[in-house]
Residue frames as qw, qx, qy, qz and C-alpha x, y, z in Angstrom:
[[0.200, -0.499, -0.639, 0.550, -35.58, -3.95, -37.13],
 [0.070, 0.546, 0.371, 0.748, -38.06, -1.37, -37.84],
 [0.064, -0.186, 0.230, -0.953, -38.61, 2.06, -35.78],
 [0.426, -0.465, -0.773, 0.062, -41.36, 1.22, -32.98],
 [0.003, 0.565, -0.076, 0.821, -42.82, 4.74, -32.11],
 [0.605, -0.681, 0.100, -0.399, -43.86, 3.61, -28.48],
 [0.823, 0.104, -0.476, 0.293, -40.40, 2.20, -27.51],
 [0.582, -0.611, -0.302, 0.444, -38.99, 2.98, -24.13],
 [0.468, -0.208, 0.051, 0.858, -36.93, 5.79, -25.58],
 [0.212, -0.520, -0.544, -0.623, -39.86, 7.08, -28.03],
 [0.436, -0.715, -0.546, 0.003, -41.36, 7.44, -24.63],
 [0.550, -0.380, -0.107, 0.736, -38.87, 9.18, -22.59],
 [0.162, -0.035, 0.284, 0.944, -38.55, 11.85, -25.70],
 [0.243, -0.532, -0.458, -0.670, -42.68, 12.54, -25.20],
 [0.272, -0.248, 0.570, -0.735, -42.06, 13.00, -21.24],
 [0.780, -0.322, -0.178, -0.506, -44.36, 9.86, -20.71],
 [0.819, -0.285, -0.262, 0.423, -41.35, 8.07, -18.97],
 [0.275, -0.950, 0.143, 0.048, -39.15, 10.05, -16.63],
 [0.797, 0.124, -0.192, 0.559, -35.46, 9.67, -16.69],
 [0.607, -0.537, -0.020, 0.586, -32.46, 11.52, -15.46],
 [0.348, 0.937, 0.019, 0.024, -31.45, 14.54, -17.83],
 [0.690, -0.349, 0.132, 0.620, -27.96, 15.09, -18.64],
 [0.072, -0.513, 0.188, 0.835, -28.33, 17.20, -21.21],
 [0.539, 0.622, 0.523, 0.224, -30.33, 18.06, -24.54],
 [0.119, -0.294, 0.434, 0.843, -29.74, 20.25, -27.79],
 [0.449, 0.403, -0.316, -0.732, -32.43, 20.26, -30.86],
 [0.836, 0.200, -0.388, -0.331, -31.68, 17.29, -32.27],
 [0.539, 0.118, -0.788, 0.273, -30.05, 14.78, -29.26],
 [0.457, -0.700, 0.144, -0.530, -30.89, 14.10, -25.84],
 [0.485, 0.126, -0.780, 0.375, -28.95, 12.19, -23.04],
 [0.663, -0.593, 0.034, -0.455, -30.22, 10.83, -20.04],
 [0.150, -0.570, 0.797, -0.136, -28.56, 8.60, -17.36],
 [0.637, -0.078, -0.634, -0.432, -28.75, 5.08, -17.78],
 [0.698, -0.542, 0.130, -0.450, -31.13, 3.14, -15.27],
 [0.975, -0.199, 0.100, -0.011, -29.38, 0.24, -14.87],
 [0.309, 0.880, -0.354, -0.064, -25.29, 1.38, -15.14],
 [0.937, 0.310, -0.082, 0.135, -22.66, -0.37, -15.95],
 [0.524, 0.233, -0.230, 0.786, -19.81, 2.22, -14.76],
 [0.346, -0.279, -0.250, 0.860, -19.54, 4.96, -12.91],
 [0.440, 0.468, -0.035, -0.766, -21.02, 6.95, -15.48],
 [0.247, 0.204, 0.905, 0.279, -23.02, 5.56, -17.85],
 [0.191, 0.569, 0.303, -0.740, -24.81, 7.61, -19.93],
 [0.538, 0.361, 0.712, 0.273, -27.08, 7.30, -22.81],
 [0.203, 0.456, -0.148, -0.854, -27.34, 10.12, -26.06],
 [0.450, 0.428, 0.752, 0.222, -30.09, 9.31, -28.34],
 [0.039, 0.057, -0.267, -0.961, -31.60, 11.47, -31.43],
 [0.242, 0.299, 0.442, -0.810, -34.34, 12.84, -31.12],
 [0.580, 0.340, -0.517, -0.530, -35.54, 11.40, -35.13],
 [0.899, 0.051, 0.372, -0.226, -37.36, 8.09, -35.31],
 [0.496, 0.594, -0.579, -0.257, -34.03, 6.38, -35.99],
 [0.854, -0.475, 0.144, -0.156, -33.10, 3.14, -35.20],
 [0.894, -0.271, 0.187, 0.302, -29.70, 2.74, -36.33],
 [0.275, -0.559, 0.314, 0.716, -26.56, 4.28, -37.57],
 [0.269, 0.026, 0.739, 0.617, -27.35, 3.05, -41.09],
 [0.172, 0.721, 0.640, 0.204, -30.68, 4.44, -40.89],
 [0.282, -0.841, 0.021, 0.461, -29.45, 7.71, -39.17],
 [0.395, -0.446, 0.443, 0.670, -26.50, 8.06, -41.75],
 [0.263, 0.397, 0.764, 0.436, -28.94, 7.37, -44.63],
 [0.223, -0.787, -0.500, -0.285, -32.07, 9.97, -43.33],
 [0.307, -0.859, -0.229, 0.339, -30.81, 12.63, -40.95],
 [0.302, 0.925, 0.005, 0.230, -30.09, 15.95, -42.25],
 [0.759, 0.348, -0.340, 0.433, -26.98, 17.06, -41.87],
 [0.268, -0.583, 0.215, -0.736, -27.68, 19.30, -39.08],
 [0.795, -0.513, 0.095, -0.310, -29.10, 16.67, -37.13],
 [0.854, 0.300, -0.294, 0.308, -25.74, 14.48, -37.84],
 [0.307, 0.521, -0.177, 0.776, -23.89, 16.98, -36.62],
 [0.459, -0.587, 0.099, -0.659, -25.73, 18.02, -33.98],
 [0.926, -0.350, -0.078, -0.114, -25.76, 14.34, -32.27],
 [0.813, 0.254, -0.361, 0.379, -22.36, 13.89, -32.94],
 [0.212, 0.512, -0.275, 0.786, -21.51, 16.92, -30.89],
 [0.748, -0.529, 0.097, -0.388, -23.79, 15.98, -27.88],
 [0.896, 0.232, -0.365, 0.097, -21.85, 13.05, -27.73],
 [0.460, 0.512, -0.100, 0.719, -19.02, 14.71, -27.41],
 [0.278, -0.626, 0.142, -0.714, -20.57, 17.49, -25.04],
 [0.752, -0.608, -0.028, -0.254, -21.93, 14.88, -22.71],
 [0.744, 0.411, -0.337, 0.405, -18.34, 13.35, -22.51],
 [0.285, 0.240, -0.293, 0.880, -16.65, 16.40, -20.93],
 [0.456, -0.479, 0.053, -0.748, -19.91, 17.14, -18.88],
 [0.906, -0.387, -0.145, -0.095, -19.64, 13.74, -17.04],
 [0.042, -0.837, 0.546, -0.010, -15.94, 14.29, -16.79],
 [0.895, -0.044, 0.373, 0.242, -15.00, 11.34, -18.22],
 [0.736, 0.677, -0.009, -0.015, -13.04, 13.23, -21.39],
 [0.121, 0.891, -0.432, 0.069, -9.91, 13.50, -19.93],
 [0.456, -0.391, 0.796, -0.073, -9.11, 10.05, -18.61],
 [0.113, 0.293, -0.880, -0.357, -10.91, 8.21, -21.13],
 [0.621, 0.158, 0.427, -0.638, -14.27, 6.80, -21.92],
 [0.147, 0.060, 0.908, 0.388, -16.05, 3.84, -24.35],
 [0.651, 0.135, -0.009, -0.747, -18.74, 4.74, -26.48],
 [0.216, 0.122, 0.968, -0.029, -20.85, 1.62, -27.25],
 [0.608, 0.239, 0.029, -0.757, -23.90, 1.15, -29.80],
 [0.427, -0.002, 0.891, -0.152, -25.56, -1.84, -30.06],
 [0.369, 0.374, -0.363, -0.769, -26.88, -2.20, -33.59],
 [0.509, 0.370, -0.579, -0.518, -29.35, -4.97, -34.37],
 [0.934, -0.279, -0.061, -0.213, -30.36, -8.83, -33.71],
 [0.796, 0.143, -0.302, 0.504, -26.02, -9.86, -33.84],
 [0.232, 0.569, -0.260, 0.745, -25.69, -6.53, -32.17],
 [0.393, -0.388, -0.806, 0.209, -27.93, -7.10, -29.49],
 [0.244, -0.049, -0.031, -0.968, -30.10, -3.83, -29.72],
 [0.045, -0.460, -0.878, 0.127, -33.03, -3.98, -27.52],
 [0.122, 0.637, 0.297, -0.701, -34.18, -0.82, -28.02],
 [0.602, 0.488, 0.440, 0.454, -35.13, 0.11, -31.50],
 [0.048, 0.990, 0.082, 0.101, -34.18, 3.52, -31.34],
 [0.727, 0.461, -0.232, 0.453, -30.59, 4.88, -32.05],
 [0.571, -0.819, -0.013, -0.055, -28.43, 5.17, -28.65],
 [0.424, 0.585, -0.529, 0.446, -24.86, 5.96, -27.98],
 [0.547, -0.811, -0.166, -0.126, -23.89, 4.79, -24.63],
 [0.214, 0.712, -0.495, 0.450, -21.13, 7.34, -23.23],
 [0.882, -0.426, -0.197, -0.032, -19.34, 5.04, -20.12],
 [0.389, 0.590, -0.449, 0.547, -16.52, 6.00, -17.74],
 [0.276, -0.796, 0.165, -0.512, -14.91, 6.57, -14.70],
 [0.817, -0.351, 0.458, -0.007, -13.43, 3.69, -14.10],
 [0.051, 0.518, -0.751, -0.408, -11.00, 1.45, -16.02],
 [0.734, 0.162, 0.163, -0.639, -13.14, -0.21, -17.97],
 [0.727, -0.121, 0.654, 0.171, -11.04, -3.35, -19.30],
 [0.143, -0.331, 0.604, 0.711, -10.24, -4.52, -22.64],
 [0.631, 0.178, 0.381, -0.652, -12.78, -4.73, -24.86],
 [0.852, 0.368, -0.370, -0.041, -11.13, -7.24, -27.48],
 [0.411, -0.796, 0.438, 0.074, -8.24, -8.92, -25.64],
 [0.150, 0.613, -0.654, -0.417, -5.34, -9.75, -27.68],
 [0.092, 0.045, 0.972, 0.211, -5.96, -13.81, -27.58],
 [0.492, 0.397, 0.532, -0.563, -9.66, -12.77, -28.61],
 [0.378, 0.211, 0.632, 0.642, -10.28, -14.15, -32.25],
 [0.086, -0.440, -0.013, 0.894, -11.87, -11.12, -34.52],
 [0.222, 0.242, -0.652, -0.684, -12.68, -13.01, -37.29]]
């Protein structure tokens, strides 16, 4: 999948789509997601034309690494999900079922949120 500079998120990060703010930094921004899944359901994306961890882990400086990781993180404990417990979720790819091409963490909580393997689930 290659980096489509007028995806939905590409958009969002040039203010031509609106969204919900939750919080930005330099090199991340999180917004809420439109269509949630939990309670909270919030999305952190970087702010680099990336579209996936492997391209992110390959091509962002280490600053921006760093930086996203810690938004992450930040938005966590700013939705107050860090203390009961939250699932991060990134969807990487055509098996991964990434419809966005642009690299997205999505932070989800506030609820018990079930198992997401369950034990008779095969792995392999």
């Amino acid at each position: 999948m290659s980096y489509d500079h007028n995806n939905i998120f590409a958009k969002i990060l040039r203010g031509e789509i609106p969204c919900d703010k939750v919080y930005e930094t330099d090199h991340a921004f999180a917004f809420r997601d439109i269509n949630p899944q939990a309670p909270v359901h919030t999305l952190v994306i970087p702010k680099g034309a990336y579209v996936s961890f492997a391209d992110f882990s390959e091509k962002a400086s280490a600053e921006e690494v760093v930086d996203f990781v810690r938004a992450v993180g930040h938005v966590a404990r700013l939705e107050g999900v860090s203390d009961d417990g939250y699932r991060l979720l990134a969807n990487i790819g055509k098996n991964g079922v990434q419809d966005v091409p642009h690299l997205h963490v999505h932070v989800t909580g506030g609820k018990h949120l079930g198992c997401a393997f369950p034990p008779s689930a095969k792995t392999d």
